[in-house]
C-alpha positions as CSV (number, residue, x, y, z in Angstrom):
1,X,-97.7,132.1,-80.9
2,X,-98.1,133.8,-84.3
3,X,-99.4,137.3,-84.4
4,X,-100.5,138.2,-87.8
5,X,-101.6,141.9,-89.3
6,X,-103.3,141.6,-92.7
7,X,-103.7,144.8,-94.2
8,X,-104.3,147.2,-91.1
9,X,-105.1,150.7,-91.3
10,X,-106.2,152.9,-88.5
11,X,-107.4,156.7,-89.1
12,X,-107.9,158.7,-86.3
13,X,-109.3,162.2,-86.3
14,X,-108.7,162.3,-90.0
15,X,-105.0,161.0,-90.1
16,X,-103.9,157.7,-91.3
17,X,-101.6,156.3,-88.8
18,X,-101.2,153.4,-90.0
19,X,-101.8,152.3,-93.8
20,X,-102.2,148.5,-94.7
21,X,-99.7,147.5,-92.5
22,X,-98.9,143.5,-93.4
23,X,-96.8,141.2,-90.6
24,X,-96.5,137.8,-89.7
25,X,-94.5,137.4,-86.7
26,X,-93.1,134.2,-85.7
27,X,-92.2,133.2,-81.8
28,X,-88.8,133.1,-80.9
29,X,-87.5,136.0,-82.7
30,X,-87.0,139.6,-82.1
31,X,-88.0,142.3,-84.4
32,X,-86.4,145.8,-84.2
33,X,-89.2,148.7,-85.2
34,X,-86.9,151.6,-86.7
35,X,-88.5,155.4,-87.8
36,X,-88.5,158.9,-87.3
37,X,-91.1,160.4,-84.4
38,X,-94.2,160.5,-86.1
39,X,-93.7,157.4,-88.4
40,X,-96.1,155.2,-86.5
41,X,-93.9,152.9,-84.3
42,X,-96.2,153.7,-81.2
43,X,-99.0,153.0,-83.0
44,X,-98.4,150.0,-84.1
45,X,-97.5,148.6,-80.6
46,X,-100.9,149.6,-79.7
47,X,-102.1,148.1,-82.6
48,X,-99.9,144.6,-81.7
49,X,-100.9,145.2,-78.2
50,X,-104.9,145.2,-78.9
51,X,-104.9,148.6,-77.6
52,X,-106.1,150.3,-80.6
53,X,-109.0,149.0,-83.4
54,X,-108.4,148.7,-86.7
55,X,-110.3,150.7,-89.2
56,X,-109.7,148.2,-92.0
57,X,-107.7,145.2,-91.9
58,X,-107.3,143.0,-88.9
59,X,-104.9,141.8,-86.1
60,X,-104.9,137.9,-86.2
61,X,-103.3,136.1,-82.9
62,X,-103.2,132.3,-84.0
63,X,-104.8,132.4,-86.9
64,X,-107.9,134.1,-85.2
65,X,-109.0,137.6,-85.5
66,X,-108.6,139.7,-82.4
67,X,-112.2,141.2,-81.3
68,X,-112.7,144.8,-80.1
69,X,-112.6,145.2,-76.8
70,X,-109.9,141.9,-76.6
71,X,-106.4,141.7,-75.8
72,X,-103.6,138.9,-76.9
73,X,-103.8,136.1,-74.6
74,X,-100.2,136.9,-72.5
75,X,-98.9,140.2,-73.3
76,X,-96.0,142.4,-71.7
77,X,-96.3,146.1,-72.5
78,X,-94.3,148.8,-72.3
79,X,-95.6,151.6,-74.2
80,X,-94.0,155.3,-73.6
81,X,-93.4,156.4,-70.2
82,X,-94.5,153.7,-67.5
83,X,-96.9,154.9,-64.9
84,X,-97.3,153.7,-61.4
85,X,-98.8,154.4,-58.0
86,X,-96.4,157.1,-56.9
87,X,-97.1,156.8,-53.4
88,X,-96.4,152.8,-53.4
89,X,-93.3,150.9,-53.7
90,X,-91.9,149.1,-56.7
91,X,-92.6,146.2,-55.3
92,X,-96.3,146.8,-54.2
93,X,-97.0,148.6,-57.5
94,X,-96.1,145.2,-59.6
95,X,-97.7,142.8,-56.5
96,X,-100.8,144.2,-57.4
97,X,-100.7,144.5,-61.3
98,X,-99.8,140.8,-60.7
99,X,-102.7,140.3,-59.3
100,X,-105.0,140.8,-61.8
101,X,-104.4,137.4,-63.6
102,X,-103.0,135.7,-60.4
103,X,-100.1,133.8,-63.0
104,X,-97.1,134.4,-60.6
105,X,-96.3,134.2,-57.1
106,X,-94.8,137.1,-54.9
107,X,-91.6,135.2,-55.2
108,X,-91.2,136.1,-59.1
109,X,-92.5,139.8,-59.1
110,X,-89.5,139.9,-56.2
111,X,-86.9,137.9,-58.9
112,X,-88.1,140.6,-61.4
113,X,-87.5,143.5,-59.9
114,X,-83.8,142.3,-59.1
115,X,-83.3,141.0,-62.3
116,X,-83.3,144.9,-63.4
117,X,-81.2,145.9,-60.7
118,X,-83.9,147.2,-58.2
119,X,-84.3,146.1,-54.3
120,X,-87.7,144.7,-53.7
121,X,-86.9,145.7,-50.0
122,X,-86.7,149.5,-51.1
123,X,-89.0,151.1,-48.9
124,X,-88.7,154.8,-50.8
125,X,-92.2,155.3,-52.9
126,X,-91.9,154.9,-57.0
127,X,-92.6,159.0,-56.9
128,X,-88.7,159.3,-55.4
129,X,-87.5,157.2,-57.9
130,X,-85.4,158.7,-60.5
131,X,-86.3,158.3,-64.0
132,X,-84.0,155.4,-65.0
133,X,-85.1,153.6,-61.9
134,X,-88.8,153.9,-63.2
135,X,-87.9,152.7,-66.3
136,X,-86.1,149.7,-64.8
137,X,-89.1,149.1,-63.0
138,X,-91.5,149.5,-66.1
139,X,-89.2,146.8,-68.2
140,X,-89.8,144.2,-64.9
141,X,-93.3,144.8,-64.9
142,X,-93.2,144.0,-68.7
143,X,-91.1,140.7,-68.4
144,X,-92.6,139.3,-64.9
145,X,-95.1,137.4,-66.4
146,X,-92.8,135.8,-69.1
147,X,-95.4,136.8,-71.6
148,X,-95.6,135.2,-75.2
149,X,-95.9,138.6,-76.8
150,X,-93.5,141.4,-75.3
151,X,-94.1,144.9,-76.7
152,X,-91.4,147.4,-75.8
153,X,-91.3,151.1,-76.7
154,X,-88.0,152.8,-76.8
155,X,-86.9,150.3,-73.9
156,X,-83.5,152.0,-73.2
157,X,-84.6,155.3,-72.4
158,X,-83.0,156.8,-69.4
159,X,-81.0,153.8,-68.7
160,X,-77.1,154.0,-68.2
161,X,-74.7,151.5,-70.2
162,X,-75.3,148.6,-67.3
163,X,-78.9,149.3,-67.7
164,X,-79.0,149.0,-71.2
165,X,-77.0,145.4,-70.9
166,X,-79.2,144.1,-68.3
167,X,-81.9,145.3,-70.8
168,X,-80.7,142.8,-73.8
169,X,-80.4,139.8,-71.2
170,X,-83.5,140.1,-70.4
171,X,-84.6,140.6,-73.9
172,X,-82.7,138.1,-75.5
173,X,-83.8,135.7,-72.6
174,X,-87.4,136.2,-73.9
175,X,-86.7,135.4,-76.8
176,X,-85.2,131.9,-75.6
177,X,-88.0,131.3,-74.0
178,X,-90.1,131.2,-77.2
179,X,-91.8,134.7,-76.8
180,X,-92.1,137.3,-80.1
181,X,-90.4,140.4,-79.0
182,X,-91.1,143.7,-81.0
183,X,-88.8,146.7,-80.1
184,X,-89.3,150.0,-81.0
185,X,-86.3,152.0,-81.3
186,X,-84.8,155.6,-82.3
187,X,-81.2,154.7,-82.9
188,X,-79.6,152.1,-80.3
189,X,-77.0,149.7,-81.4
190,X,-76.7,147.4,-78.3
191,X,-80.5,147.2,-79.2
192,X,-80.2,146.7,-82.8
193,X,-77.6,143.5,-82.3
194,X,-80.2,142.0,-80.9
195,X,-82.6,142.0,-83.7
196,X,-83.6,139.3,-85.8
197,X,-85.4,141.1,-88.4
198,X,-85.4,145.1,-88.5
199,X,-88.7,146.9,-89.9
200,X,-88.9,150.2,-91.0
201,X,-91.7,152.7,-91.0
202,X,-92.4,155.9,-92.3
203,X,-95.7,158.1,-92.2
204,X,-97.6,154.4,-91.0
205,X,-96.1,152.6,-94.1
206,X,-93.5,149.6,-93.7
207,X,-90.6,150.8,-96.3
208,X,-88.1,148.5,-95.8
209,X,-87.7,144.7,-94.0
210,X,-84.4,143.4,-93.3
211,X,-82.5,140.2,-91.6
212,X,-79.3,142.1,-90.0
213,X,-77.4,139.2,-89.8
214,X,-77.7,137.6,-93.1
């Protein structure tokens, strides 16, 4: 997959949010969004994510221009803080998100939820879960799918120090499997390692591109 943005701006209620934003991103890598709150790293998840429309410029996917109203073909979000049934299970929240495009088996969603460290068995409701356990669960429902395009949103927030290495496995496996991962990120070095090229925002603007390992 290559996810292209040409140019994009997007004004809403008067504010610029995001101003001419150019990226080509490739498949196989990871990209680490850095900026302050209010720089625009949410938005442009959204705006990556289809989730947002452009008010000049345009969101390619593949060399085609995504349409209002569309979404990239296989995309794993995880934008702010997850949201669930509270009165269901882990499990039985992600069985039926899987559901709506019928791409994986009970089996998996089960393999996903202990590949974060949660018990598909776990009969307490998502509403008694505490908040790293939610976000645990919002990172499974992200990957489960192995989507080509993962979107993650300060990913490590609530998690403890095995929860943010079970985090970069998971990640990093994505990326071996050929998917573009973009992480958005206050300040996390375990996160950062893991970046193939860091971008930089401020007030909606890209100010600064980097290879961190070069």
């Amino acid at each position: 997959m290559l996810v292209e943005l040409r140019d994009y701006t997007k004004i809403i209620q008067g504010v610029t949010v995001l101003d001419k934003v150019s990226l080509t991103l490739e498949s196989g890598k990871i990209y680490g969004v850095k900026g302050k709150n209010g720089s625009g790293k949410t938005m442009l998840l959204r705006a990556l994510a289809g989730l947002i429309y452009p008010t000049a410029g345009s969101l390619l996917i593949d060399g085609t221009p995504l349409e209002k109203g569309h979404f990239p073909p296989s995309v794993g979000v995880l934008i702010e803080t997850p949201s669930f049934v509270p009165k269901r299970t882990g499990l039985s929240n992600l069985l039926e998100i899987s559901e709506i495009k019928g791409l994986i088996s009970d089996q998996t969603v089960a393999r996903a939820l202990q590949a974060v460290g949660l018990d598909p068995k776990d009969p307490r409701p998502v509403r008694k879960y505490s908040l790293g356990m939610r976000q645990r669960l919002g990172i499974a429902c992200a990957v489960m799918e192995w989507p080509s395009l993962l979107l993650l949103d300060e990913p490590v927030n609530a998690l403890d120090p095995a929860g943010v290495e079970m985090a970069c496995r998971l990640f990093d496996g994505a990326r071996r499997h050929g998917a573009i991962v973009v992480i958005a990120c206050h300040d996390s070095e375990e996160l950062e390692g893991l970046f193939d090229e860091r971008i930089d925002l401020s007030d909606g603007r890209i100010v600064g591109r980097r290879c961190p390992h070069e």
